[in-house]
N, C-alpha and C positions, 0 to 999 in steps of 0.2 A: 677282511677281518670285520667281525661286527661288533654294533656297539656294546663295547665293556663298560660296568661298573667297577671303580678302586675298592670295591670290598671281598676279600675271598678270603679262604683257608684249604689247605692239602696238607697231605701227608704221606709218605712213600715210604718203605721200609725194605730190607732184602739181604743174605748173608755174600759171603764172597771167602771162602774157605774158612778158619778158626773167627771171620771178624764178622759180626753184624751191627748193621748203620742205619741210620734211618734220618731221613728229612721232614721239617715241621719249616711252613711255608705260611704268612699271614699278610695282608695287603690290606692297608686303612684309603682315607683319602690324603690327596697330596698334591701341592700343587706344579710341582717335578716327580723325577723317579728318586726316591732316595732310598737307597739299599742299604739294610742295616744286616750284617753277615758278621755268625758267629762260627766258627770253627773249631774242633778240639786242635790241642798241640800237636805239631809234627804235618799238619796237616795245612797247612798256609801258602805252600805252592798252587791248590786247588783254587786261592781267590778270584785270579785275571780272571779264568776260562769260567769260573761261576757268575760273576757281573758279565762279561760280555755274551752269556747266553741269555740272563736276565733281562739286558738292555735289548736284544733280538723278540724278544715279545711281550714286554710292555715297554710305555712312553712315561706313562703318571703312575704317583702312588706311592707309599710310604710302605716297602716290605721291610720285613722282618725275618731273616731265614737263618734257621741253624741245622748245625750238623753235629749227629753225638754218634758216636764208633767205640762199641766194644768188643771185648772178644769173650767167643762165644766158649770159644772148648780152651783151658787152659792147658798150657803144657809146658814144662819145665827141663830145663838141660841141665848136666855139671859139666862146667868148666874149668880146668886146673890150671894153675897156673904151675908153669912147667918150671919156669926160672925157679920157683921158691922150692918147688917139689926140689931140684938138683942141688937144692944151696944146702936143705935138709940131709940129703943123702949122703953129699959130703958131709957135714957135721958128723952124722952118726960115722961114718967110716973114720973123721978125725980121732972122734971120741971112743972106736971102740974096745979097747984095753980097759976103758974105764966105765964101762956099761954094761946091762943088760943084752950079751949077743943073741936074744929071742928074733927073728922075724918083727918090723914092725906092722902092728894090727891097724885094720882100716879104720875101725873108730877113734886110733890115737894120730892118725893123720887129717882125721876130719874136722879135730878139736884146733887142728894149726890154723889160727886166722890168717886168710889169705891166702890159702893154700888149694883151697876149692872155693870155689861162687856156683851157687846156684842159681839160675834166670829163666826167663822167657825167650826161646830161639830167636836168633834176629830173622825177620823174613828175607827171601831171596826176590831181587828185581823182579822176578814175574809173576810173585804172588802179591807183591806189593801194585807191579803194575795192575792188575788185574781186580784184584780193590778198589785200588783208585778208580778203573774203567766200571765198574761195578756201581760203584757210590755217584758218576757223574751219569749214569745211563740211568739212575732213580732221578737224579734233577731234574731230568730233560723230563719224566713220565712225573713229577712235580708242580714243574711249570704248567705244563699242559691241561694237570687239573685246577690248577689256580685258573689258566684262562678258562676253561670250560665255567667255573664257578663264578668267575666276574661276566661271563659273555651270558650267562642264563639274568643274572642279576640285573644284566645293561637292559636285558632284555622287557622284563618288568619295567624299570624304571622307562624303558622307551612308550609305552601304553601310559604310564601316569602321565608324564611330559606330552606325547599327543593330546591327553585329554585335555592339561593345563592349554596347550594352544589354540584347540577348538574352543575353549569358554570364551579364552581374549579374542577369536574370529567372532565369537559372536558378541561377546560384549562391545564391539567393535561396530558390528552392523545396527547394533541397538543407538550406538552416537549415531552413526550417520542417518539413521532411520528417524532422528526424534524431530519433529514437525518445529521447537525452536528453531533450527537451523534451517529453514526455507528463507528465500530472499525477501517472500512475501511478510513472513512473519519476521525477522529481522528488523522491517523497515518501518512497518505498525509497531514495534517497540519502540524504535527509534523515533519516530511522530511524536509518540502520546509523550516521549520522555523529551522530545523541543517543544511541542508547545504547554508541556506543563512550565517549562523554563522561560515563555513567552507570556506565559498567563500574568497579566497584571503589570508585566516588564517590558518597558522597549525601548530597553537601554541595548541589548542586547545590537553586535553585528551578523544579521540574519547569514549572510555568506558565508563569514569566519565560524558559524554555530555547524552551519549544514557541513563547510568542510570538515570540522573535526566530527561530526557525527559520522561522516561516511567514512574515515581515518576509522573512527572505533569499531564499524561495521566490517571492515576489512580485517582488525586483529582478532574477530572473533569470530573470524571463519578458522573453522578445525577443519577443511578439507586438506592441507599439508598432511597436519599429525595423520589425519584416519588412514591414508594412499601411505607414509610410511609404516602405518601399523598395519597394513594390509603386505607389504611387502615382508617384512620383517615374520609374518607367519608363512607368508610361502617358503621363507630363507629356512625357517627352522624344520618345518616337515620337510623339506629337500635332505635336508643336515639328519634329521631323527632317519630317515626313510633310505641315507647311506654307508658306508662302512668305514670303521677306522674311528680316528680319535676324534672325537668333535667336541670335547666338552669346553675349551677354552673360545672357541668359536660361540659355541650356545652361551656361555657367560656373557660373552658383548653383547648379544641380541637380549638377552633378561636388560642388562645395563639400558639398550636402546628403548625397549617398550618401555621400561620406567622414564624412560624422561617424556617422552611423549604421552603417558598415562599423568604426567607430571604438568604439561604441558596445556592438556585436555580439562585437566581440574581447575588449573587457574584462568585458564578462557571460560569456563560454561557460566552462560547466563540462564541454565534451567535447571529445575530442581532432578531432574530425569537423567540429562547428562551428566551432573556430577554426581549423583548415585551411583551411574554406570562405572565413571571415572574411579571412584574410588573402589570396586569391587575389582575395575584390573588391576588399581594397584596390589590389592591383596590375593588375585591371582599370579600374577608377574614376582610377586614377594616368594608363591609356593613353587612356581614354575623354577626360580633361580636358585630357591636352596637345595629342588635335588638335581638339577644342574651340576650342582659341587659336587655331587658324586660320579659324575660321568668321567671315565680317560677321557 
């Protein structure tokens, strides 16, 4: 499966004797699957088997899906109700010494409430079944354009997100690149900054000075942070570059670069590496928000 985007819209429509139905299918972000299913009446058996094809292909995302069924060719029955027809026929046979012996007319039978209903035929199990199979065989051709239209989308978003991780590769090689960070130059900072502390003073313990100097010289090596931010983008181009759901995975590596782009700002003793630092932050900032969109 490839990488999907939580954003799509479908729609599928199709008849199945007198009834035509149609599906409207919408997918936002989400950080589960949460299915929001509307159903017309009479129609409520169709849920299970609609969520469980749902949950069969996607993981994330916030859908919205309904179903609306009408029918298409109306058609109408009379239905008589027999008992009342018989209870009339007696009457008049009661009654007839004392009536009108004409034949009763069909409009004065029609006037007896309750006596005929007119409706909508009930359908037979195999026109019903055949509906139903009709309306879940548009879901299934549904779904499929929902993935199609989140997997075109993931697809996008996979070319922005490479891009965002080649910048922080290279905003990366630029810390490790900057002529601050030699042992040589380190050390010449650290000189000129003990014996400016020596100048004039010798009160000072020379030992106790050098050690904490080399103590500071050691926290302000970024070789740690760069080797994790150097793994951390192999982790994500393995991830963008495989199939399936990755976007909770890529959310922790956004989480990891920032702390080490977090890490990198407050060690830099040059004006060049925290420039750098701070543009991954505002990279790793762009990198993670469309992250939120990935399944």
């Amino acid at each position: 499966m490839a990488l999907q985007s939580m954003t799509g819209f479908s729609r599928r429509e199709g008849t199945s004797g007198r009834y035509r139905w149609a599906w409207e299918l919408r997918s936002v972000n989400g950080k589960g699957l949460d299915l929001r299913l509307r159903l017309p009446p009479g129609m409520e058996r169709l849920e299970t088997e609609v969520r469980r094809m749902t949950a069969e292909r996607f993981t994330r995302g916030n859908l919205q899906m309904s179903l609306s069924v009408a029918i298409s060719e109306t058609q109408v029955e009379a239905v008589i109700n027999k008992d009342a027809l018989a209870a009339v026929m007696a009457l008049r046979e009661e009654l007839g010494p004392l009536i009108d012996p004409a034949p009763l007319r069909l409009d004065a039978l029609l006037s007896i409430r309750g006596l005929v209903d007119f409706r909508e035929p009930e359908d037979t199990e195999e026109a019903a079944a055949a509906r139903d199979a009709s309306i879940m065989a548009g879901l299934a051709d549904a779904l499929s354009d929902l993935a199609s239209m989140r997997e075109r989308e993931g697809a996008a978003l996979a070319g922005v997100l490479n891009g965002h991780v080649d910048r922080i590769a290279e905003l990366t090689g630029i810390v490790e690149a900057d002529p601050s960070r030699t042992p040589q130059e380190i050390a010449r900072r650290l000189a000129s900054q003990v014996a400016a502390l020596f100048d004039g003073n010798a009160a000072f313990d020379r030992d106790r000075l050098h050690a904490e100097a080399a103590l500071l010289a050691t926290k302000a090596d970024l070789r740690e942070e760069i080797d994790r931010l150097k793994a951390h983008v192999s982790a994500s181009r393995e991830m963008l570059a495989s199939a399936g759901p990755v976007g909770r995975k890529l959310d922790f590596l956004a989480q990891e670069f920032n702390r080490e782009s977090n890490t990198i700002c407050s060690k830099s003793n040059a004006a060049a590496i925290t420039a750098a630092g701070i543009e991954l932050k505002v990279v790793i900032d762009q990198f993670r928000e469309q992250v939120q969109n990935l399944e």
